[in-house]
N, C-alpha and C positions, 0 to 999 in steps of 0.2 A: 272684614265681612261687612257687606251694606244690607242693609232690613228696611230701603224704602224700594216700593212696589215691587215686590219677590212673590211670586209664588212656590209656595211653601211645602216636603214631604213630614205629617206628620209620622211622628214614634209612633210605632206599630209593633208590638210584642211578636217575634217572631217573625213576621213580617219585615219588617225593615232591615233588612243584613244587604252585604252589598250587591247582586243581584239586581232586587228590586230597587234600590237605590238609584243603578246604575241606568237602571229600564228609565224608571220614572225621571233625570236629568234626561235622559234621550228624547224623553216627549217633551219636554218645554220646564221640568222642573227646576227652580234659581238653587236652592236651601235644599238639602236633604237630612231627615233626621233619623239617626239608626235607631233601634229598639231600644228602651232604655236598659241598661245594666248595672245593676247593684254594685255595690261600691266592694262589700265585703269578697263579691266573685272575682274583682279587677285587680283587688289589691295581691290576690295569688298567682296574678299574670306576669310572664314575660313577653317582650317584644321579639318578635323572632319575623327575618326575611325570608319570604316564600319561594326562594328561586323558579321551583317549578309552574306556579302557579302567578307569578311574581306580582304577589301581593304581599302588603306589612297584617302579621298577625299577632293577637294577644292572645295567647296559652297557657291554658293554667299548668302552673311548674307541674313538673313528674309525669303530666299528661300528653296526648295529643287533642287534648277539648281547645277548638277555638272559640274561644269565649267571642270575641271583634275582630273582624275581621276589613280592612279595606287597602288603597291602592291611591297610586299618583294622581290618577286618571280623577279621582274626587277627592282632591285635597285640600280645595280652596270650593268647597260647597258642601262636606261633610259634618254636621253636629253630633258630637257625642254626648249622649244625655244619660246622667248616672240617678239612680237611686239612693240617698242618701237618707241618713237622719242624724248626721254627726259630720262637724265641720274639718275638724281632722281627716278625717278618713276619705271624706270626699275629696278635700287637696292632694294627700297620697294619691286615691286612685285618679285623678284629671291630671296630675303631672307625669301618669306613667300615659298615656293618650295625646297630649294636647300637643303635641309635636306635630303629630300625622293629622289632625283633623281643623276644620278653622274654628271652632266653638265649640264652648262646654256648656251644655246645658244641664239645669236641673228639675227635675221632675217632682213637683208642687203639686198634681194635678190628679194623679191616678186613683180612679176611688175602688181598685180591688184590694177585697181583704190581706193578700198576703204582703199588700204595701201599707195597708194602715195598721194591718198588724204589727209590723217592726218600726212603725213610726214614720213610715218614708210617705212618699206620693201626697196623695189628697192630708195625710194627717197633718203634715205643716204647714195647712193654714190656720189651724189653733193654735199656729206656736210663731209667733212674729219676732220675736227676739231670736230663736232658733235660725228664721229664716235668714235674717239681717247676720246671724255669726259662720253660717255658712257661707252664703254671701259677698260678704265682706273678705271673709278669711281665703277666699279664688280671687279675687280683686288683686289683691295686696298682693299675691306673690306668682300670678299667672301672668303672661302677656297673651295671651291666647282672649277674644272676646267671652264674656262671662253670660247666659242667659236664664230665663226660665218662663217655665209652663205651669200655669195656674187655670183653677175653674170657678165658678163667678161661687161667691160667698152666699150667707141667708139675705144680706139684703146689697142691695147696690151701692149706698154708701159704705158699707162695710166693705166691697170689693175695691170700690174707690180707693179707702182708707189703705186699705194693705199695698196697694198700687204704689202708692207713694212712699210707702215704707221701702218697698222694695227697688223704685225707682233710687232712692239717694243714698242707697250701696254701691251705685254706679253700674250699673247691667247695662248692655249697651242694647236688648229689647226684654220684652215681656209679650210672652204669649199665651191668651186667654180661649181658652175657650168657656164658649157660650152655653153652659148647663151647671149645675149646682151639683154636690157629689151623689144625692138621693136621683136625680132625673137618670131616665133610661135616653137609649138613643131615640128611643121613637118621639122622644117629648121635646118641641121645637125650640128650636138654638135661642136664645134669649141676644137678640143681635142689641136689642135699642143699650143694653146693661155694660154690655160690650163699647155703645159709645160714648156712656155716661164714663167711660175709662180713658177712654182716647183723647175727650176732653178736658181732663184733669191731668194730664202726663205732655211732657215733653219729648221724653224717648220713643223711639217706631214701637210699635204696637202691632201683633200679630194674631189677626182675627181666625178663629177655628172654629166651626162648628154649622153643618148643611150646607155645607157646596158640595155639590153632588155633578155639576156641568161646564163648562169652561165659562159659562155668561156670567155661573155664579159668582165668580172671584170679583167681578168688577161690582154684582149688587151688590155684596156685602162689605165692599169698601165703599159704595156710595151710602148705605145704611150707616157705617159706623164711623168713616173718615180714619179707618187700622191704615198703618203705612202699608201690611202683607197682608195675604190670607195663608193659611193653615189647610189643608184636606188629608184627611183618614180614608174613614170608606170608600169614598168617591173612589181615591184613586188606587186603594185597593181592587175596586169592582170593575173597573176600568181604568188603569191610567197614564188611557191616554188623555184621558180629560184634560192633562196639562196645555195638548197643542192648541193653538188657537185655529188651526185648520178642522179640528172637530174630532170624535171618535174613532179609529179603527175598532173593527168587527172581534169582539171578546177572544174568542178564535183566536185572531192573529195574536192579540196579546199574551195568550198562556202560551202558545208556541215562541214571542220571543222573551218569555220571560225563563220556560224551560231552556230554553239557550243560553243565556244567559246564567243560567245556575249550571248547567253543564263546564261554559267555560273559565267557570268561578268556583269550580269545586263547591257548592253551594253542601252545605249539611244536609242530607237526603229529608230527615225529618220535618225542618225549615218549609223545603221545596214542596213537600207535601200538602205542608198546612195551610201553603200559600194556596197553592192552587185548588185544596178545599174549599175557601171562604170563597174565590170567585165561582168555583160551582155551585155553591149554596146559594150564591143571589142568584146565579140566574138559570140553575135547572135543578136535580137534586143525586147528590150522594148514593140515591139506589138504583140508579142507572146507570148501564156499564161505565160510563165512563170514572164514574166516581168509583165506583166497586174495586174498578181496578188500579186507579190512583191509593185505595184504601191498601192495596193487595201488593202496590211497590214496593221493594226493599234496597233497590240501589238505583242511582241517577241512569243506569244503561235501562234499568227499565221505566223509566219515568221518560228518558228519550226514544223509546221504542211506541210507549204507549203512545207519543204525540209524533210521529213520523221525525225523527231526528234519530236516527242509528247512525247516520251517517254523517252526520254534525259531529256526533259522539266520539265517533272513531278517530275522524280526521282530529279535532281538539286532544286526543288523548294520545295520539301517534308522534302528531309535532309539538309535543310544548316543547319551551326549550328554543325551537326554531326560529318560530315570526313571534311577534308580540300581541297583546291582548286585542287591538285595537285592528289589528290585521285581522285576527278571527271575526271580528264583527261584520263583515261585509261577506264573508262566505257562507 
């Protein structure tokens, strides 16, 4: 896996399964990052081949929950990013994954309560000895590249400071985003903090935080001199933001993103939430079309709603026949 000049899919809860994954390399995406998953959910999974579907998926034993789910087609661009807060458990769960994906990433960074609550996300940046034995302890026994995702600390040389700690575990990047765990999104990406990091480190560096456009990738690597950039919302909200050709019309995008979950078996629930958030940026939830996205309960009607019955049928008639990549052009 290389981390100089990538543009980057950030971990997106729920969002990120392969679907959207799959969309966003289609527009110009280098890196893809899946949602992150808790270590203690992975460690109840087996590996199981999806003939039908033929995709590799992790399942929680006894069940049919597909906790992760991905495929050939992204296996030299997929990151799986776990939530941990014990170095043990994290090894178990990245050895049961790190076959199928190119990089294990961990997640330093998330400031919701039900990750600091158990220790995980943003709360290990008060614990630097913690982070260096998880760390360490995926180094030592993974061949698979080691990374993580961190948010700038209370002052910049303190973000500095942990940088470096974290750099001489051996991670072959580190990705920052530009907010403190107290800032919302509306409070603007702290980039200079960001390069006060890039100049203290010699491993690539992956800048996150207000790239909303495709021009943005490139200011915010002239701002901070990051080897990548990182994008969430953007390309949630649109993303096609990755092409360098420009936008397609939001429109096109939930129709091939509902294709894409169709031909993915995507989790109906996923496919919903996904296509929420891009209603919410740019019309609203109490109109019909959201009403009725609300009002879906299976992907035939989530292809119905968006003029794809017939997409539906055809993907659900021949699997089995042609391969994944054959459906994409129909």
């Amino acid at each position: 896996m290389e981390y100089e000049n990538k543009l980057v899919l950030a971990p997106m809860v729920r969002v990120g399964t392969l679907p959207f994954r799959l969309l966003a390399a289609q527009c110009g995406a280098d890196i893809t990052y899946g949602e992150e998953i808790i270590d203690h959910k992975l460690v109840k999974c087996e590996r199981k081949v999806n003939e039908y579907i033929r995709s590799i998926d992790f399942v929680e034993k006894g069940t049919e929950n597909v906790v992760f789910r991905t495929c050939l087609q992204e296996r030299n661009q997929v990151v799986f990013q776990i939530g941990t807060s014990d170095a043990v458990r994290a090894l178990t769960a990245a050895q049961i994954v790190c076959r199928d994906v190119a990089a294990i990433d961990i997640n330093m960074g998330c400031p919701k309560s039900f990750s600091i609550s158990g220790g995980m996300g943003a709360a290990l940046l008060s614990k630097p000895q913690l982070i260096h034995d998880i760390l360490t302890t995926l180094k030592r026994n993974l061949d698979t590249p080691v990374t993580c995702k961190i948010r700038l600390l209370k002052s910049s040389q303190d973000t500095v400071e942990l940088a470096r700690r974290i750099e001489k575990t051996g991670v072959s990047a580190l990705a920052i985003h530009g907010r403190r765990v107290a800032d919302r999104p509306r409070d603007p990406a702290k980039w200079t903090e960001i390069a006060d990091v890039v100049s203290a480190l010699s491993i690539p560096v992956i800048a996150n935080g207000d790239v909303f456009e495709y021009a943005d990738f490139k200011r915010i690597r002239v701002a901070t001199g990051a080897s990548s950039v990182m994008v969430a919302r953007g390309a949630l909200w649109n993303v096609s933001m990755f092409s360098p050709e420009g936008k397609v019309h939001w429109e096109d995008v939930k129709r091939k993103y509902v294709r894409k979950s169709i031909l993915w078996d995507n989790d109906v629930k996923s496919t919903k939430h996904t296509l929420k958030e891009m209603i919410m940026h740019y019309s609203c939830l109490e109109l019909p079309e959201g009403k009725s996205v609300i009002k879906s309960e299976t992907l035939a009607d989530i292809a119905q709603l968006y003029g794809q019955e017939r997409y539906y049928q055809f993907v659900n008639t021949n699997r089995g026949l042609v391969n994944g990549i054959t459906y994409e052009v129909l």
